[in-house]
C-alpha positions in Angstrom: -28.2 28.8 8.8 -30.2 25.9 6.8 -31.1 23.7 9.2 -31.4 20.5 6.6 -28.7 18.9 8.7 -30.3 18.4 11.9 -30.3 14.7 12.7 -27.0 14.1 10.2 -23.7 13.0 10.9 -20.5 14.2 9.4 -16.6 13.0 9.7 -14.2 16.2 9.0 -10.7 14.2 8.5 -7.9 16.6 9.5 -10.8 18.6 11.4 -8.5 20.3 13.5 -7.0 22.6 10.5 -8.2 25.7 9.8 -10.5 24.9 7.0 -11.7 21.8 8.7 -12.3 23.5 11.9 -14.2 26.4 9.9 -16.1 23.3 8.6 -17.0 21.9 11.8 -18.7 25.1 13.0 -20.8 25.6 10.3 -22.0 21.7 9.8 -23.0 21.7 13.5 -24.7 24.9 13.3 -26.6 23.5 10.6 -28.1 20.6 12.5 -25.1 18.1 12.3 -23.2 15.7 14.8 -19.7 16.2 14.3 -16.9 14.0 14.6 -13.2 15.8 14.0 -9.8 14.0 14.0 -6.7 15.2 14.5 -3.1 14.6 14.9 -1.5 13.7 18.8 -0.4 16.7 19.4 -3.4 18.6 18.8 -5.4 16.7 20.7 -6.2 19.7 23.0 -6.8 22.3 20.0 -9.7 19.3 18.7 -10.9 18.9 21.9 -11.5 22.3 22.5 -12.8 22.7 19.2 -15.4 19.8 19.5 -16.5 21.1 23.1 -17.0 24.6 21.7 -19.8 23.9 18.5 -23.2 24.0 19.0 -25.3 21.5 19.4 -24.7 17.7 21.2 -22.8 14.2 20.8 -19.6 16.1 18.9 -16.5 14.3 19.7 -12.4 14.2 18.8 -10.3 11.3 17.9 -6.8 10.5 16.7 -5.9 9.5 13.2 -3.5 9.3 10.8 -4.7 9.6 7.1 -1.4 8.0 5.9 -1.6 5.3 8.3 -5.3 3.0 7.4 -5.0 1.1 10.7 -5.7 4.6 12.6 -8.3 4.9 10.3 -10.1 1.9 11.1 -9.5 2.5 14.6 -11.2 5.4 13.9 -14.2 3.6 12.1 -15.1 1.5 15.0 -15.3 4.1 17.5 -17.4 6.3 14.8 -19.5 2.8 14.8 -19.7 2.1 18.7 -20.2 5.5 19.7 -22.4 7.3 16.3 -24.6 3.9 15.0 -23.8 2.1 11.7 -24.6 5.1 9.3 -22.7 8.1 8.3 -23.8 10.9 6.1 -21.0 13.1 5.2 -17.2 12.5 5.2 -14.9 15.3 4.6 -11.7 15.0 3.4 -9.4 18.1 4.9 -6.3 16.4 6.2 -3.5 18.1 4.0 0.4 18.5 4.3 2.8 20.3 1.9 6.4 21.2 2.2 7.6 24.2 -0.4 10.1 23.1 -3.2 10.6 25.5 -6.3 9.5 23.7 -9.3 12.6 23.8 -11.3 14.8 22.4 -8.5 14.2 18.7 -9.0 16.9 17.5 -6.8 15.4 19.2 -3.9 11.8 17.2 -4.3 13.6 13.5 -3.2 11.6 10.5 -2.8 11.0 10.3 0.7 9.1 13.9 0.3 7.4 12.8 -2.5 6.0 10.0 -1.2 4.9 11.6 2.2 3.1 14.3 0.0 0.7 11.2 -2.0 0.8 9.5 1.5 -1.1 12.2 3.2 -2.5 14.3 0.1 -3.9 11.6 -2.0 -3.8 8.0 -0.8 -5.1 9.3 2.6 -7.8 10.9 1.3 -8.9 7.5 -1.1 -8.0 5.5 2.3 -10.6 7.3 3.9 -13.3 6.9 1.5 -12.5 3.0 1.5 -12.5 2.7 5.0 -16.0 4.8 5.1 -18.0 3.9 2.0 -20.0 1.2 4.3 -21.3 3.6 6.5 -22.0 6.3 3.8 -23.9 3.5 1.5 -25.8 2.4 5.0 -27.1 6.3 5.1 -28.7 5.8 2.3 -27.3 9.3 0.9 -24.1 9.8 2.1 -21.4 12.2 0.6 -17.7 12.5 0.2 -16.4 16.4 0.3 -12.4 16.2 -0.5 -10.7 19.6 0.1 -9.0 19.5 -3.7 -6.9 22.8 -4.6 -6.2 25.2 -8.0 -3.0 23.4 -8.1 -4.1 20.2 -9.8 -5.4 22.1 -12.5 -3.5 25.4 -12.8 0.5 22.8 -12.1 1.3 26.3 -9.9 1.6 25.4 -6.3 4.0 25.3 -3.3 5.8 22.2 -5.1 5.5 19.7 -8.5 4.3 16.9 -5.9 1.8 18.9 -4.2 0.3 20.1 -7.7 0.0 16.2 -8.7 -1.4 14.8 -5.5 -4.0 17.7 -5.9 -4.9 16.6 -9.9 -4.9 13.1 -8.4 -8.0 13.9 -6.0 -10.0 15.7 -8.9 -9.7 12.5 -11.0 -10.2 10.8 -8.3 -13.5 12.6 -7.3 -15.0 12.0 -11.1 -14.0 8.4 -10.5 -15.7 7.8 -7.1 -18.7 9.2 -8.1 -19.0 7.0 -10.7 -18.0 3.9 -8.6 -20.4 5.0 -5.6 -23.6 5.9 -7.1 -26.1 6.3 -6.3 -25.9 5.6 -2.7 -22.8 8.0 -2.5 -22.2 11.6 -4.3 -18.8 12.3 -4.3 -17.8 16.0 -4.2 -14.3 18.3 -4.3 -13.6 22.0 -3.2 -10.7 23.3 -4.7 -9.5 26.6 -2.4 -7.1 29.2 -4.3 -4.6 30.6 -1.4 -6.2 30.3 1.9 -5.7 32.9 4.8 -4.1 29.8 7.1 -0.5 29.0 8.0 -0.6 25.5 5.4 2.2 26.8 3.6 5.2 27.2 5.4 7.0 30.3 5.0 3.9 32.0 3.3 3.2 35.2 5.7 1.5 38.4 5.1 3.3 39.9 2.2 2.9 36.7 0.3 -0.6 37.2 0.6 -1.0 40.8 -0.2 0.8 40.2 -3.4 -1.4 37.4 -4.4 -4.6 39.5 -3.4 -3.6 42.0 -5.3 -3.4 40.0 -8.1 -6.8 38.1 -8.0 -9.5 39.3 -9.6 -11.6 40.1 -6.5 -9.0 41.4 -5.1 -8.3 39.3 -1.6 -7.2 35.6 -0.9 -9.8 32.8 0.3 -10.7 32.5 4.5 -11.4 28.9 5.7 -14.9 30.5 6.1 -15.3 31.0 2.3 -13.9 27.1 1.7 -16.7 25.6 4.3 -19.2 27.5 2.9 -18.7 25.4 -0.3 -18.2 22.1 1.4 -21.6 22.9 3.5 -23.1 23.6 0.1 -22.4 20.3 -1.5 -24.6 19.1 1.2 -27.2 21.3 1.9 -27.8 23.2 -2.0 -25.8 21.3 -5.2 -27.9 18.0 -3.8 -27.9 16.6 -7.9 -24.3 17.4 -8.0 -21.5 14.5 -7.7 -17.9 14.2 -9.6 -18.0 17.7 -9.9 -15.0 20.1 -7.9 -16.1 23.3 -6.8 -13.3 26.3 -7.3 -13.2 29.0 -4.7 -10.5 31.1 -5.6 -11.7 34.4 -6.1 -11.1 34.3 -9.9 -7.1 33.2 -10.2 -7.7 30.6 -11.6 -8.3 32.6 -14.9 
């Protein structure tokens, strides 16, 4: 493991999931202090999670991406507990729902607006409510899981797809805003070995396998390997979304 972390401190929104919890092991196993949130009711699972990575000073709180008063709930704690500075801030809190694209009346408002709520205004809520403490490290950097469905419009519904394009444009945006104090970064996963998509089991993910070039769908391994990446390797790299899909994409 690099060990150009040690001393760092990173902020994995939504690190409870499985791609944020995949995250998690890897950054603190690199050197970093980790901070995860989560949801109420996996406060045990991020607990657990937090007690169980290597290293010291790791910790789980409760927030809310679509809900900026958790989030600066979250920022003073982060503050009294971590200092005035942090280094990384990943973006991994996600929610999706599966509508068919052509069925329009099935994709109402209330879903559509829970699906930016979470997927895209969370995500920029986050960066707003951090970008002090990432400008006060000095070099501090944004990682916001992205997907293939903002750029390929195939996905589990037109909303999702959208919300997904939205974080691309807005990751070439921030890291214009926010230099040079903060690179802003996106990792766009293909299908992911996770239970995300509801409804999506193992036949759905043999099928898609077997349709990808290199033949197998993405692990929340393969997807923190890029986010530890953006920090550790592409280090002149900002406004620029990593794809890690196994080719199907193309």
């Amino acid at each position: 493991m690099p060990s150009s972390l040690g001393g760092r401190l990173a902020l994995i929104v939504g690190g409870s999931g499985s791609i944020g919890a995949a995250t998690a092991q890897l950054f603190a196993g690199a050197g970093a202090r980790i901070v995860v949130t989560h949801r109420p009711r996996s406060v045990g699972s991020a607990g657990a999670l937090a007690e169980s990575l290597p290293g010291s000073g790791h910790f789980a709180f409760p927030a809310d991406v679509a809900d900026t008063a958790s989030l600066l709930a979250l920022r003073d704690t982060v503050r009294a507990r971590c200092g005035q500075a942090l280094h990384v801030l990943i973006n991994a809190a996600g929610f999706t729902e599966p509508v068919p694209h052509a069925d329009l009346e099935a994709l109402d408002d209330a879903l559509i607006d829970r699906m930016f709520a979470v997927n895209w205004r969370g995500q920029f809520a986050a960066i707003r409510t951090f970008a002090p403490m990432l400008k006060a490290s000095g070099d501090g950097l944004v990682v916001s899981i992205s997907s293939i469905a903002g750029q390929t419009g195939v996905g589990s519904s037109v909303a999702y797809c959208a919300a997904k394009a939205g974080i691309d444009v807005m990751t070439k945006s921030l890291a214009r805003a926010l230099a040079p104090e903060i690179r802003v970064m996106g990792v766009a996963p293909g299908v992911v070995d996770t239970s995300f998509v509801p409804g999506r089991g193992a036949d759905f993910n043999a099928k898609t396998a077997a349709t990808t070039p290199l033949r197998r769908i993405a692990t929340p391994q393969d997807v923190a390997e890029a986010v530890l990446a953006c920090a550790t390797s592409l280090l002149f790299s900002t406004g620029t979304t990593v794809v890690v899909d196994g080719g199907r994409s193309l």
